[in-house]
C-alpha positions as CSV (number, residue, x, y, z in Angstrom):
1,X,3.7,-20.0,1.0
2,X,3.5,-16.3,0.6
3,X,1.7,-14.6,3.1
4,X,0.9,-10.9,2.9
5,X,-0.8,-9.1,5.7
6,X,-2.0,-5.7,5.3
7,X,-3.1,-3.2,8.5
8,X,-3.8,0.5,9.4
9,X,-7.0,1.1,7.2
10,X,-9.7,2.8,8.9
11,X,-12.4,5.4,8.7
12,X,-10.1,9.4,8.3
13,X,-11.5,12.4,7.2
14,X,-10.2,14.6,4.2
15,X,-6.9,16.1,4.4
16,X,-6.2,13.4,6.9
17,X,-3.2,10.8,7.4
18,X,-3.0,7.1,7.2
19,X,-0.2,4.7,7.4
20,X,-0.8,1.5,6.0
21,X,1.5,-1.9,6.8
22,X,2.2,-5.2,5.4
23,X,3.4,-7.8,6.7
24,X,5.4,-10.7,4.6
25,X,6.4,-14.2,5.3
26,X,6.7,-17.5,3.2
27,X,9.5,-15.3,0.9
28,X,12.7,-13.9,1.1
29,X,11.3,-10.2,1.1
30,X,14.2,-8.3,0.5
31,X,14.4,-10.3,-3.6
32,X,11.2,-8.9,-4.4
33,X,9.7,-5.7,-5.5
34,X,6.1,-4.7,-4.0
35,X,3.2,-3.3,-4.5
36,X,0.3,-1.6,-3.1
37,X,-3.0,-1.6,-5.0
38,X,-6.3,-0.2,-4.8
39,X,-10.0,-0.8,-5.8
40,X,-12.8,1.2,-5.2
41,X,-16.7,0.2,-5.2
42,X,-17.1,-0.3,-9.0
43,X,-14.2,0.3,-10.2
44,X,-10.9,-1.6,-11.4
45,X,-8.2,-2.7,-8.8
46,X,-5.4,0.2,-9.5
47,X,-1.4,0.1,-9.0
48,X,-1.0,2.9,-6.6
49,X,2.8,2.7,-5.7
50,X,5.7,0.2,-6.1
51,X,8.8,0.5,-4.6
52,X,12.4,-1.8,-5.7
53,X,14.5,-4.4,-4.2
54,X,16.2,-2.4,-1.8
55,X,14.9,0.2,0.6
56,X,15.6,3.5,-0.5
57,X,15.5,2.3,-4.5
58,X,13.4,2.9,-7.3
59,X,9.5,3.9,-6.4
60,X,6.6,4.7,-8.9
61,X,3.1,6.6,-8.1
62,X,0.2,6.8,-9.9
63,X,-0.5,10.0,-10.9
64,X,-3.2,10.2,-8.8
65,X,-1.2,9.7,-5.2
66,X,1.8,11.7,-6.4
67,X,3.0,14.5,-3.8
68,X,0.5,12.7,-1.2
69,X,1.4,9.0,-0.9
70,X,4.9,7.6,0.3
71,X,6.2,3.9,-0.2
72,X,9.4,2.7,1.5
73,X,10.1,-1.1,2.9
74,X,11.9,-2.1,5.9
75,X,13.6,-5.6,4.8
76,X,14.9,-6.2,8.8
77,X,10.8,-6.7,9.6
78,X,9.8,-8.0,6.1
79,X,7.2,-4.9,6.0
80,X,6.0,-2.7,3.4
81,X,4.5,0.7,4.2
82,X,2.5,3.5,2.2
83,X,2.1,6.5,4.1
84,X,-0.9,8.3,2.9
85,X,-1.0,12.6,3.7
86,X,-3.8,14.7,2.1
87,X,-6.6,12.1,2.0
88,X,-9.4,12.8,-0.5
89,X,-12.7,11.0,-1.0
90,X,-11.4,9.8,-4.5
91,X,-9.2,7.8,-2.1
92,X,-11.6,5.8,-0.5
93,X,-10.9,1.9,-1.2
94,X,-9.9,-1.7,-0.3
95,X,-6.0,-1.0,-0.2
96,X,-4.3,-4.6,-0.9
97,X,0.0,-5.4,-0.4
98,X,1.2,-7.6,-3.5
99,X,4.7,-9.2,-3.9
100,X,5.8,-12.7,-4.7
101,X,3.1,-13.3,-6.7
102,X,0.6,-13.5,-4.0
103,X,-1.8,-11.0,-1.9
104,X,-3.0,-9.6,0.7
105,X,-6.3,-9.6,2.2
106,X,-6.9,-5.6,1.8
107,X,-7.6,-3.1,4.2
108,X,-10.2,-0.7,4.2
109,X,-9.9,2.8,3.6
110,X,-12.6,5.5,4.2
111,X,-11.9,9.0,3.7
112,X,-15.4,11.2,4.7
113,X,-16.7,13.4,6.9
């Protein structure tokens, strides 16, 4: 079955960096597209960023991440990655990996002083 495993969260001041992983199994990763979401206390879960098939392909950013947030897949170790520059409080969340039509577990992100 699809498994998606999502690391790197943490606690990161502002204007700070994180690099957030996930790791797939139960799917040929390299036939689907993925995702990283968001959801904040309160709030909706978000699309954040979505990068194509291939590494190197097609990406989309919310408006909100553009400039700051990077996507980009590596299909030899079945991992997605979102690097995340210029961290803002706004950006504090429960970051989750989808693909396959399954999820991840999150990871936290806090982004304080």
């Amino acid at each position: 079955q699809v498994q998606l495993v999502e690391s790197g969260g943490g606690l990161v001041q502002p204007g700070g960096s994180l690099r957030l992983s996930c790791a797939a199994s139960g799917f040929t990763f390299s036939n689907y597209a993925m995702s990283w979401y968001r959801q904040a206390p309160g709030k909706e879960r978000e699309l954040v960023a979505r990068i194509s098939i291939s590494s190197g392909a097609s990406t989309y950013y919310a408006d909100s991440v553009k400039g700051r947030f990077s996507i980009s897949r590596d299909n030899a170790k079945n991992t997605v990655y979102l690097q995340m520059n210029s961290l803002k409080p706004e950006d504090t969340a429960v970051y989750y990996c989808k693909g396959a039509g399954g999820w991840g577990q999150g990871t936290q992100v806090i982004v304080s002083s």
